[in-house]
C-alpha positions as CSV (number, residue, x, y, z in Angstrom):
1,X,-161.6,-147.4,50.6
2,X,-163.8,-149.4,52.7
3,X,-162.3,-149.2,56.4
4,X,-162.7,-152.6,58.7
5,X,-161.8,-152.8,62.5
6,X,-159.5,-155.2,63.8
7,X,-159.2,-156.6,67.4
8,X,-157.0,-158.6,69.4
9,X,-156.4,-159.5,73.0
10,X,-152.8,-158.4,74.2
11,X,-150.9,-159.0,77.5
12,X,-150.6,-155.4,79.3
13,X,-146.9,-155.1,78.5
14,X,-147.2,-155.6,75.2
15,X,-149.9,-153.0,74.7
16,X,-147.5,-150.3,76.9
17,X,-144.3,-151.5,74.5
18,X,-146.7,-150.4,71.5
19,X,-148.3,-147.1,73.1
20,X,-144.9,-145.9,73.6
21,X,-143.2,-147.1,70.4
22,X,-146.0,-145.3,68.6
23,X,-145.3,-142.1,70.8
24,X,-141.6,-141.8,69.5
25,X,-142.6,-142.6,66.7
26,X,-145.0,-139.9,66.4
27,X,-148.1,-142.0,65.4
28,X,-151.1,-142.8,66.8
29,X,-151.4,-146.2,68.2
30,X,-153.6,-147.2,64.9
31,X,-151.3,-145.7,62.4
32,X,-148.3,-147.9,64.4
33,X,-150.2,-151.4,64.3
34,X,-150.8,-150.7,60.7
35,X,-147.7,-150.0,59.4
36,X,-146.1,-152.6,61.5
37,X,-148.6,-155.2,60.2
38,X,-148.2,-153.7,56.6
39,X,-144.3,-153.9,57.0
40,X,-144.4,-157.8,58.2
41,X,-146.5,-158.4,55.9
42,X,-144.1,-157.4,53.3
43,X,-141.3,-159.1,55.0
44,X,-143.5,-162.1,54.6
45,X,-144.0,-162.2,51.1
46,X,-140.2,-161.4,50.5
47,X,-139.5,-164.1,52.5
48,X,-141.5,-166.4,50.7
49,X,-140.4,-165.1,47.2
50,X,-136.8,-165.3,48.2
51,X,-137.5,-169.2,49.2
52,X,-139.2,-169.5,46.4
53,X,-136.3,-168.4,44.2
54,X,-133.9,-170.7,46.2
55,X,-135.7,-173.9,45.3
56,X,-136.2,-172.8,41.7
57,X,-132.2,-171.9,41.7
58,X,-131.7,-175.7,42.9
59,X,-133.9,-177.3,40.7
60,X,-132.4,-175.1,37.8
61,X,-128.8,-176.5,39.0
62,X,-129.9,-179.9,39.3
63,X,-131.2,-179.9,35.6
64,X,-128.0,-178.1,34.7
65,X,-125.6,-180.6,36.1
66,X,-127.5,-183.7,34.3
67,X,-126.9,-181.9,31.0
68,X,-123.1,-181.3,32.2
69,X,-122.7,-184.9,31.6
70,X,-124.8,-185.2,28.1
71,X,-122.9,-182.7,26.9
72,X,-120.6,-185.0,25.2
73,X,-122.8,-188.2,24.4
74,X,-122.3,-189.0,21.1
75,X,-119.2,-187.3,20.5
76,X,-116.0,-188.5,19.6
């Protein structure tokens, strides 16, 4: 695994919020950022998926509901 460094300007409070989250947390301040990056970017992609499925759902119920009403063409 090829390691890269990231960097990023943050306000002072929001570096202090993260130095102590990672402190209770037990983690160094590295391990924190990365599984909080890793974690929202999982949230992310379920997200997506999950809006993803939504349309499909309605698209599937739309096509569902115009064969509702072939359903009986033709027959007597």
């Amino acid at each position: 695994m090829h390691a890269h460094t990231l960097s990023f300007r943050a306000p002072d409070d929001f570096v202090q919020e993260t130095l102590a989250a990672a402190a209770r947390a037990g983690l160094k301040k590295s391990d924190y950022v990365r599984q909080a990056v890793r974690e929202k970017n999982e949230r992310t992609i379920a997200e997506h998926i999950a809006a993803l499925s939504r349309e499909l759902s309605a698209e599937h119920l739309t096509f569902n509901e115009t064969l509702d009403g072939a359903i009986t063409d033709g027959l007597d």
